[in-house]
C-alpha positions as CSV (number, residue, x, y, z in Angstrom):
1,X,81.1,117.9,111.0
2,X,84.3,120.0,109.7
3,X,86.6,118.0,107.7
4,X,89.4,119.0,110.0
5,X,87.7,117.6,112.8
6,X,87.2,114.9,111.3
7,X,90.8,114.2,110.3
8,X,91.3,114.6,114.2
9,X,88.9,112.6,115.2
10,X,90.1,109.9,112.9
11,X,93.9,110.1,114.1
12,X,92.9,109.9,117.6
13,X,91.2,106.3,117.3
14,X,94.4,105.4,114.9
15,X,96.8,106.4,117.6
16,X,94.2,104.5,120.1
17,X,94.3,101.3,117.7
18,X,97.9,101.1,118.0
19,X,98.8,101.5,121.6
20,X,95.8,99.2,121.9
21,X,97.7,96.5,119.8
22,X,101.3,97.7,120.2
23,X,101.0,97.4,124.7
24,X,98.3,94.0,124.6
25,X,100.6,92.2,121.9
26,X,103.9,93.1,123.7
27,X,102.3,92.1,127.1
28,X,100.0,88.9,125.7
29,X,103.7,87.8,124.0
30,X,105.5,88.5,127.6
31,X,102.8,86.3,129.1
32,X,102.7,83.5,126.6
33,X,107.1,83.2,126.5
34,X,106.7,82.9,130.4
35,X,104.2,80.2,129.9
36,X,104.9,78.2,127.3
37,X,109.3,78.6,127.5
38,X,111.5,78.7,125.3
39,X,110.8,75.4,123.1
40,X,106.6,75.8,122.9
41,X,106.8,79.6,122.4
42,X,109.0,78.8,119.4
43,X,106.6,76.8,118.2
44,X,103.7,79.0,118.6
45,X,105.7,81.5,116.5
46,X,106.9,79.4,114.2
47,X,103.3,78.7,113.6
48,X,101.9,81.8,113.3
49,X,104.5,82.9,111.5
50,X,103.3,80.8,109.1
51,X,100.0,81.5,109.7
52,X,100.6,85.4,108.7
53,X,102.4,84.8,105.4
54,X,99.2,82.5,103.9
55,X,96.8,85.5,105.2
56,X,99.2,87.9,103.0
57,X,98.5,85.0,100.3
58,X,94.9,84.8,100.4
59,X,94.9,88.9,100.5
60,X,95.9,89.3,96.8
61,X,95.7,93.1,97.0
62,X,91.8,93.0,97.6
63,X,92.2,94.6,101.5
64,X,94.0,97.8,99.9
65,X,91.8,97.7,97.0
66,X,88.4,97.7,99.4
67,X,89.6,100.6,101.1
68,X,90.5,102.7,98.0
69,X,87.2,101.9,96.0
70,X,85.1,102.1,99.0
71,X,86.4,105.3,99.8
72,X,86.0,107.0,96.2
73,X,82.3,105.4,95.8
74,X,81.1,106.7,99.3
75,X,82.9,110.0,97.9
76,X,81.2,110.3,95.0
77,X,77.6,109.0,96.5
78,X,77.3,106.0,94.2
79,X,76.2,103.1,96.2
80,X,75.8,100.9,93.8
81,X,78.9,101.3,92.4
82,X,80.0,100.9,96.1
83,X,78.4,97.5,96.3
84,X,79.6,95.9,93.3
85,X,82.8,96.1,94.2
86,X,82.7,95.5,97.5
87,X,80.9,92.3,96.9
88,X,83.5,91.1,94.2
89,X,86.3,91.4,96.5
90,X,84.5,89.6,99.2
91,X,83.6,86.6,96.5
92,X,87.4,86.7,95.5
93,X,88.7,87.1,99.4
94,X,86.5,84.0,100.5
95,X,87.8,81.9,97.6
96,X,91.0,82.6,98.6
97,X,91.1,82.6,101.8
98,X,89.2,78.4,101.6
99,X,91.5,77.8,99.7
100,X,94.8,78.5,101.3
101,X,92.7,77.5,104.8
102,X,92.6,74.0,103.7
103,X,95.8,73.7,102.2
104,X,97.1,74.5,105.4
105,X,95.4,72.1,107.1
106,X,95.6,69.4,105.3
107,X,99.2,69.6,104.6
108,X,100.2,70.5,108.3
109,X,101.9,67.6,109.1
110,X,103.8,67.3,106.2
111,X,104.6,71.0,106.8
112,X,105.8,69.7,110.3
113,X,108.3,67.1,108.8
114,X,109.5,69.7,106.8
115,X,110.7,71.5,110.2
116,X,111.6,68.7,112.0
117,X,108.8,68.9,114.8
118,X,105.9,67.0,114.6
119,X,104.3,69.0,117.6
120,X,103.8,71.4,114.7
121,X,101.1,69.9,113.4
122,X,98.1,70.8,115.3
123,X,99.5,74.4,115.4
124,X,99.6,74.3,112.0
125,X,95.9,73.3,111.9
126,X,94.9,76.2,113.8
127,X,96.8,78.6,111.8
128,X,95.3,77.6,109.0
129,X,91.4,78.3,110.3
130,X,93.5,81.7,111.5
131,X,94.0,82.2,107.9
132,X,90.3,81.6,106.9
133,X,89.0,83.9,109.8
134,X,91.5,86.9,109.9
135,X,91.3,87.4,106.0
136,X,87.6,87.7,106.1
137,X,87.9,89.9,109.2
138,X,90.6,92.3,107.7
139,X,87.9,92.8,104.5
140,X,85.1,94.1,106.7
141,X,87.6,96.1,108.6
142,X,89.2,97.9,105.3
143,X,85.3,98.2,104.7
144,X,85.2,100.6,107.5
145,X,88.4,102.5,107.0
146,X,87.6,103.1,103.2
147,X,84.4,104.7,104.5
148,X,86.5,106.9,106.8
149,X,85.0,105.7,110.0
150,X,88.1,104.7,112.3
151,X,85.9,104.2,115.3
152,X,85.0,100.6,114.2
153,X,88.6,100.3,113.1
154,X,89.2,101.0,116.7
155,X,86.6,98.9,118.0
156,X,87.9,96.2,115.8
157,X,90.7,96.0,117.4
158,X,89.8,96.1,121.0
159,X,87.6,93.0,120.1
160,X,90.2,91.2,118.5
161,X,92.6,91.8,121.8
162,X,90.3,90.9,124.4
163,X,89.3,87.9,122.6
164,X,93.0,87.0,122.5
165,X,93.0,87.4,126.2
166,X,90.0,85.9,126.7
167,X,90.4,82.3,124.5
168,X,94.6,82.2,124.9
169,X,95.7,82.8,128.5
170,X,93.6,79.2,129.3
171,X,94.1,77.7,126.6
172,X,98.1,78.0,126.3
173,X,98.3,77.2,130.0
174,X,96.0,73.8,129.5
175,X,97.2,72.8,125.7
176,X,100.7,75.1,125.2
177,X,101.5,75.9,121.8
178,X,98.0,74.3,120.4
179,X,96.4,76.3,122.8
180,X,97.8,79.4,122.0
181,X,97.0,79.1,118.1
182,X,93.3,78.0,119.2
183,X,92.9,80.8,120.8
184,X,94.0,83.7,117.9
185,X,92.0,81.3,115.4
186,X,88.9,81.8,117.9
187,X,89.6,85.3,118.4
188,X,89.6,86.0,114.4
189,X,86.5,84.4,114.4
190,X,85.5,86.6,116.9
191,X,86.0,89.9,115.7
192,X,84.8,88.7,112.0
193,X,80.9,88.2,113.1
194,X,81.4,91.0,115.4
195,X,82.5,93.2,112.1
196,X,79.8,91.2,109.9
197,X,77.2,92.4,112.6
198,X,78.5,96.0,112.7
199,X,78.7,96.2,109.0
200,X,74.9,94.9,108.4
201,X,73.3,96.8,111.7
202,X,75.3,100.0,110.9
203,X,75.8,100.3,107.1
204,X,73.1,97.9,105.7
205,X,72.5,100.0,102.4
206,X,76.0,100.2,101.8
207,X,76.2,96.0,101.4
208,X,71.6,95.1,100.4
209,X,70.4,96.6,97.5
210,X,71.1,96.9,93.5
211,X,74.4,96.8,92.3
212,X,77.1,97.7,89.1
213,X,79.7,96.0,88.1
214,X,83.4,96.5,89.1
215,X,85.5,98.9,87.1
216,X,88.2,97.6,84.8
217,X,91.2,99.7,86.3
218,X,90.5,97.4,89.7
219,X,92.7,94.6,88.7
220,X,96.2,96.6,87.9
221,X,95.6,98.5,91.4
222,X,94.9,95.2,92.9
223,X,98.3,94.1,91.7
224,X,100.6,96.7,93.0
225,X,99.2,96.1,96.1
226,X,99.2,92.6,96.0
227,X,103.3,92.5,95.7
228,X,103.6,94.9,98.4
229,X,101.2,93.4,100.7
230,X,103.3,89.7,100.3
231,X,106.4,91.0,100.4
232,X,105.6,93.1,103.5
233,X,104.3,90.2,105.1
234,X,107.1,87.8,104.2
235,X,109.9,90.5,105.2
236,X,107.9,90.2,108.6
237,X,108.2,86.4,109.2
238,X,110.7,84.9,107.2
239,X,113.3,85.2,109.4
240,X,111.7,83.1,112.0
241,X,110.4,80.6,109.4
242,X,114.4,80.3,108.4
243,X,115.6,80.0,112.0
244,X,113.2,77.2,112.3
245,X,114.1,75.1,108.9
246,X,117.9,76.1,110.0
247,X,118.2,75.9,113.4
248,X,115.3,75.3,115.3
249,X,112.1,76.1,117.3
250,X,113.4,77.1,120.5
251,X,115.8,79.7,118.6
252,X,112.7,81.1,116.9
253,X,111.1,81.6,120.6
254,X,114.3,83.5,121.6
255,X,114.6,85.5,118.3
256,X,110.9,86.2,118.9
257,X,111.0,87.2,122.4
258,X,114.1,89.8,121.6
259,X,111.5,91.0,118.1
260,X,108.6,91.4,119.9
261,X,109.7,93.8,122.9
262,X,111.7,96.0,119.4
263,X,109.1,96.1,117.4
264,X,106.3,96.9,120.1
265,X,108.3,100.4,120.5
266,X,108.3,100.9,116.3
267,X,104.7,100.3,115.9
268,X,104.7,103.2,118.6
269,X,106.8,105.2,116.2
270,X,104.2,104.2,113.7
271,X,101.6,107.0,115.2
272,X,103.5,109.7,113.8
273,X,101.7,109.4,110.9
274,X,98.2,110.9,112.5
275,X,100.4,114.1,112.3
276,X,100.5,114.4,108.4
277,X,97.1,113.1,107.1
278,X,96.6,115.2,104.1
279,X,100.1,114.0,102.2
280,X,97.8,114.0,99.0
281,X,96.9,117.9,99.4
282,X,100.4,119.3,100.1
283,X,103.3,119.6,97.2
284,X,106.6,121.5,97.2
285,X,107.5,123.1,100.2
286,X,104.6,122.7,101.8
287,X,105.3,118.9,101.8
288,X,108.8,119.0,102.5
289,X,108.0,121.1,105.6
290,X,105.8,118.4,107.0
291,X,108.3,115.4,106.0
292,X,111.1,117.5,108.3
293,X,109.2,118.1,111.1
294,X,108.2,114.7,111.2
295,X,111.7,113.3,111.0
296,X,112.6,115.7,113.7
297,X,109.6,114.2,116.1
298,X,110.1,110.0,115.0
299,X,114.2,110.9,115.1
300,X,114.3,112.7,118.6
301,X,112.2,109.7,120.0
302,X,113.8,106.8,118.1
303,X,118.0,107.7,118.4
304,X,117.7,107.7,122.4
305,X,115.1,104.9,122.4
306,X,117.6,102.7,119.9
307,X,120.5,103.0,122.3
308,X,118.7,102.8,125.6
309,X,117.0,99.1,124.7
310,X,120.6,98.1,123.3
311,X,121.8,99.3,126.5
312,X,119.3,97.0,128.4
313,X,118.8,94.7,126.3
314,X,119.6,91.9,128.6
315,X,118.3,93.2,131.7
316,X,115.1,93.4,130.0
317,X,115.1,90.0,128.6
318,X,115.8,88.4,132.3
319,X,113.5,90.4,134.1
320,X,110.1,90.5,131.9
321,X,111.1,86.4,129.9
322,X,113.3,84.9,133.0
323,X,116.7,83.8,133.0
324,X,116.1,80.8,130.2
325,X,115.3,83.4,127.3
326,X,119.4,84.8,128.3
327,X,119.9,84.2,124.3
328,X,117.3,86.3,123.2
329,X,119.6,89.6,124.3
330,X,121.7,89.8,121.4
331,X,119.3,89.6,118.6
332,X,117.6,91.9,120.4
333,X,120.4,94.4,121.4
334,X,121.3,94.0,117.2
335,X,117.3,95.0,116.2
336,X,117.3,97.9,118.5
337,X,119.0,100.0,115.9
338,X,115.8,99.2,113.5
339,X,114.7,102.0,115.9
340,X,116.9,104.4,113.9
341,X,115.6,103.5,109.9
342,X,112.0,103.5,111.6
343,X,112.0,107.0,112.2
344,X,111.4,107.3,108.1
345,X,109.3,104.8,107.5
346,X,106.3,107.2,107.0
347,X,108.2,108.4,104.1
348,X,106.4,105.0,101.8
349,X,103.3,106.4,102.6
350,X,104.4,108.9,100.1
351,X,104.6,107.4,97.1
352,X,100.7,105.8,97.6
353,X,99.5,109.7,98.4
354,X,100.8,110.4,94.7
355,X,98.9,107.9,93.3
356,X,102.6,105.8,92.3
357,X,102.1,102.7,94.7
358,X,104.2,100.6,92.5
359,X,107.4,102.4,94.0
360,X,106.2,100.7,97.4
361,X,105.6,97.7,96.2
362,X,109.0,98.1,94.1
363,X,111.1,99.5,97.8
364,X,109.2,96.4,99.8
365,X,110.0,93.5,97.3
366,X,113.8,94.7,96.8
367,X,114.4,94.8,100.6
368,X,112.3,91.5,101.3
369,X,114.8,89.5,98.7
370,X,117.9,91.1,100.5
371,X,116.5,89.6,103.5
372,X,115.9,86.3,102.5
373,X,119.7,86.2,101.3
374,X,120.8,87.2,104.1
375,X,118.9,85.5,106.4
376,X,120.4,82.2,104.4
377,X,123.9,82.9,104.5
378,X,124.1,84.6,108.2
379,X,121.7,82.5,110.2
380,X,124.3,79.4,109.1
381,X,126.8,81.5,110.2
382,X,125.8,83.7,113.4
383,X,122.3,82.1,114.2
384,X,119.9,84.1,115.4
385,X,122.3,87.5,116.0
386,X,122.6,86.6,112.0
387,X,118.7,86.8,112.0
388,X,118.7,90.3,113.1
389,X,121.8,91.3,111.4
390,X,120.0,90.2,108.1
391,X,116.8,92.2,109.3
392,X,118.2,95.5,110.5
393,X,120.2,96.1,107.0
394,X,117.5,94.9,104.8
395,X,115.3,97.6,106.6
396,X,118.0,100.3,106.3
397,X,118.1,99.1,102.7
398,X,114.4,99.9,102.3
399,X,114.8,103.3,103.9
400,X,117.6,104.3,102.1
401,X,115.8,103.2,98.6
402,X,112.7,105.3,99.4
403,X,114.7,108.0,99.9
404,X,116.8,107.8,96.6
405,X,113.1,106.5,94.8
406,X,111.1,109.9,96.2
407,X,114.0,112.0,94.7
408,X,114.1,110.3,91.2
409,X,110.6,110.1,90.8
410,X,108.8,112.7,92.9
411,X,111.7,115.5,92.7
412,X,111.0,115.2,96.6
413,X,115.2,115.9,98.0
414,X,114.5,114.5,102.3
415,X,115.7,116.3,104.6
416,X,117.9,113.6,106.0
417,X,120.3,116.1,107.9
418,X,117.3,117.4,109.8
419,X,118.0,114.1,112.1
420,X,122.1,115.5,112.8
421,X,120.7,116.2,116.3
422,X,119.1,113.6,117.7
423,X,121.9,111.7,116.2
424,X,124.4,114.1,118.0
425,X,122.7,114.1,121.3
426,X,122.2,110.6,121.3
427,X,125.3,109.8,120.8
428,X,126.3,112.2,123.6
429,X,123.6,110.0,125.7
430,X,125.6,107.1,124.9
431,X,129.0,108.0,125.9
432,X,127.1,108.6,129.3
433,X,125.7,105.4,129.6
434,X,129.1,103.8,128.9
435,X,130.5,105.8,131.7
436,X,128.1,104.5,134.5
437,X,128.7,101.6,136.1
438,X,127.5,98.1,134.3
439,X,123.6,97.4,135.9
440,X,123.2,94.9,137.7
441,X,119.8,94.7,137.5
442,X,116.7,96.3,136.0
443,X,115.7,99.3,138.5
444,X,119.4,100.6,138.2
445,X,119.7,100.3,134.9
446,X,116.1,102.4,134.5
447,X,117.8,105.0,136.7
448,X,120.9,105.4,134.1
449,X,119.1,105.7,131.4
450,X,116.4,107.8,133.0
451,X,119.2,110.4,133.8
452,X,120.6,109.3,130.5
453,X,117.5,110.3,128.7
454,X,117.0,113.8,131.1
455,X,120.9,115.0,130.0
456,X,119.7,114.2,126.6
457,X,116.4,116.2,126.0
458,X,118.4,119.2,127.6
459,X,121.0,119.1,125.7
460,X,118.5,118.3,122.4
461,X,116.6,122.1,123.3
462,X,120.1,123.7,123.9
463,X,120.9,123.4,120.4
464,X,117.7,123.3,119.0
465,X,117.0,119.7,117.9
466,X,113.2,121.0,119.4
467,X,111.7,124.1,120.5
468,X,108.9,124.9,122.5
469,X,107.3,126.2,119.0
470,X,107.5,122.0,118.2
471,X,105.8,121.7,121.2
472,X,103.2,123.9,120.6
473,X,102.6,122.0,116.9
474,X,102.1,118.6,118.8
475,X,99.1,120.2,120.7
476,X,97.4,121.8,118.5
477,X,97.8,118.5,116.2
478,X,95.3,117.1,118.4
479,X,93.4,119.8,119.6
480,X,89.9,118.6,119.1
481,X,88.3,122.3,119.1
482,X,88.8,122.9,115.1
């Protein structure tokens, strides 16, 4: 098979993997907010929230570090090269991941005092088997991406949601919040023997046989990887985790509820990527023409899509969550704009194409602190519109960092004027919006920003935001016939 289409191949059950977990999250999180209302939902986030941070914990760098040496051992042919180091991390992952399992279950109720809520505590329990089950799944899954075969990558993933659907829609509706967490603990568990089985029927000589020892250079990679895999991870939660010490649980189901429906839409913007997979064989020009036609692509999507959920923010929130989520329109009107900063956030992957991955980790850790100050001071102040205050300019932060970082160290100058357009047009899209009439419910305020959204891609070809030529490049991007 040609490498190019394999590349397409590849991006196609990325882009798969992600509206596959982008659309069943968003809807599974609709579903369980209508179910469990405002004060269980908060606890079921509050508890996976916590849940997620200890997986980051046990990861220690070892899921980056599977895919890179797993990838450069199946490049080179050595299998038992391959082995041995795929076989260390998994020692080091299961150690870890027992570990921080149990602490998590045998400190949950004290971890429950801590936030005030002692119906924490089973969640809490649950979240930490999740730990246990989705660290050891997310090894055999970087397993399968380091050997460049997204199809199980893709298959993981469909196992993981259906099993979601499958153990959490009864048991949330017969236990709530307890329920809810059962259910993503039993759907790790899951997916894990489903990889283990995959990985032993499919790949058996890669994992039985003879084996080397791991290299010496694995433990300084493992640590650039490890900080930015933690901080990533805690810039994710830890806003909810300080709603809930600060305000409380039900808050955290409302700031949820607003997050969720946001950052369903970024992890959409997330598929851009598929569209520059070779960042480690282009330089000069050649890469900065790929960076601006990407920021013209994310930009013209993520400008109009910024200002139409603001826009509708609380329409949305009454019609898909019902009238008692109300508070969750603000913090989600406020976290729209993350929309905007999105549009770059392929620009990291950058620094890790170059072989510098310490600059992520150095970006993610900056913006993570910021966001913990933040959150302290504004949540006491604004609540949860403080939450997502906090959030949105930590994330801008991070954006505007990589930029200034790429320049310093890679000589890389981003195109950032190449988004004047979309920023121009949406704007224009805006003032349009303000002049209709206020919606009074969903379907009208669809049809504003329908015709909205129609003035503004005409207006974004009459001056040349995109051409038909950027049209063309889109196709042919995932033209399977190469």
């Amino acid at each position: 098979m040609k490498v190019a289409r394999k590349v397409a191949r590849n991006s196609i059950y990325k882009v798969l993997g992600v509206l596959t977990g982008s659309i069943s999250g968003l809807l599974l999180s609709i579903y369980l907010a209508r179910t469990l209302r405002p004060e269980q939902f908060g606890i079921y986030s509050l508890a996976l929230s916590v849940g997620m941070i200890s997986v980051a914990l046990s990861n220690m760098g070892i899921d980056g570090a599977v895919v890179r040496y797993t990838s450069y051992f199946h490049g080179k042919g050595n299998l038992k090269a391959l082995r041995g180091h795929f076989r260390y991390f998994l020692r080091i992952k299961s150690v870890l991941a027992l570990t921080i399992s149990l602490i998590l279950i045998f400190l949950s109720k004290e971890l429950a005092l801590f936030f005030n809520n002692e119906m924490l505590t089973l969640p809490f329990v649950f979240a930490g088997l999740s730990v246990l089950f989705a660290s050891l799944m997310n090894t055999f899954n970087s397993f399968f991406a380091g050997l460049q075969d997204f199809k199980y990558v893709f298959i993981k993933q469909v196992t993981y949601e259906s099993g979601r659907w499958v153990f959490i829609v009864p048991l949330s509706y017969l236990f709530l919040a307890t329920g809810a967490m059962a259910g993503i603990a039993s759907a790790y568990l899951l997916t894990f023997i489903a990889l283990v089985f995959i990985a032993l029927y499919r790949f058996r000589e890669f994992l039985i046989g003879e084996a080397e020892e791991r290299g010496e250079r694995v433990t300084a990679f493992m640590g650039y990887m490890t900080i930015a895999g933690i901080s990533g991870i805690v810039f994710t939660y830890v806003d909810s985790i300080m709603i809930g010490y600060f305000i409380d649980t039900t808050h955290v189901g409302f700031y949820r509820a607003g997050y969720t429906i946001v950052f369903a839409v970024i992890g959409l913007l997330t598929m851009a990527d598929v569209l520059f997979p070779v960042f480690t064989q282009l330089e000069g020009e050649d890469l900065l023409n790929a960076i601006r036609r990407l920021l013209r692509y994310t930009s013209a999507i993520a400008f109009p899509s910024a200002f139409a959920l603001a826009f509708l923010s609380g329409n949305i929130i009454r019609v898909i969550y019902r009238a008692d989520f109300a508070p969750a329109s603000v913090p989600m009107a406020i976290l729209s704009l993350i929309l905007i900063p999105a549009s770059f956030n392929f620009l990291s992957g950058v620094f890790n194409a170059k072989e510098v991955p310490q600059y992520t980790a150095l970006v993610v850790t900056l913006s993570m602190i910021l966001n913990v100050i933040l959150n302290y001071f504004l949540i006491q102040i604004a609540g949860i519109a403080g939450a997502a205050i906090a959030t949105s300019i930590s994330r801008t932060f991070a954006i505007i960092l990589t930029i200034y970082l790429l320049y310093r160290v890679l000589k890389l100058k981003i195109p950032v004027l190449t988004i004047l357009k979309p920023a121009l047009c949406s704007i224009a899209m805006l003032i349009l919006l303000a002049l209709f009439p206020k919606p009074g419910n969903l379907p009208t305020g669809l049809i504003e920003v329908g015709t909205a959204f129609i003035f503004y891609t005409i207006l974004l070809f009459a001056i040349r935001g995109l051409t038909l030529d950027d049209i063309r490049y889109l196709m042919r991007a995932f033209d399977l016939r190469g």
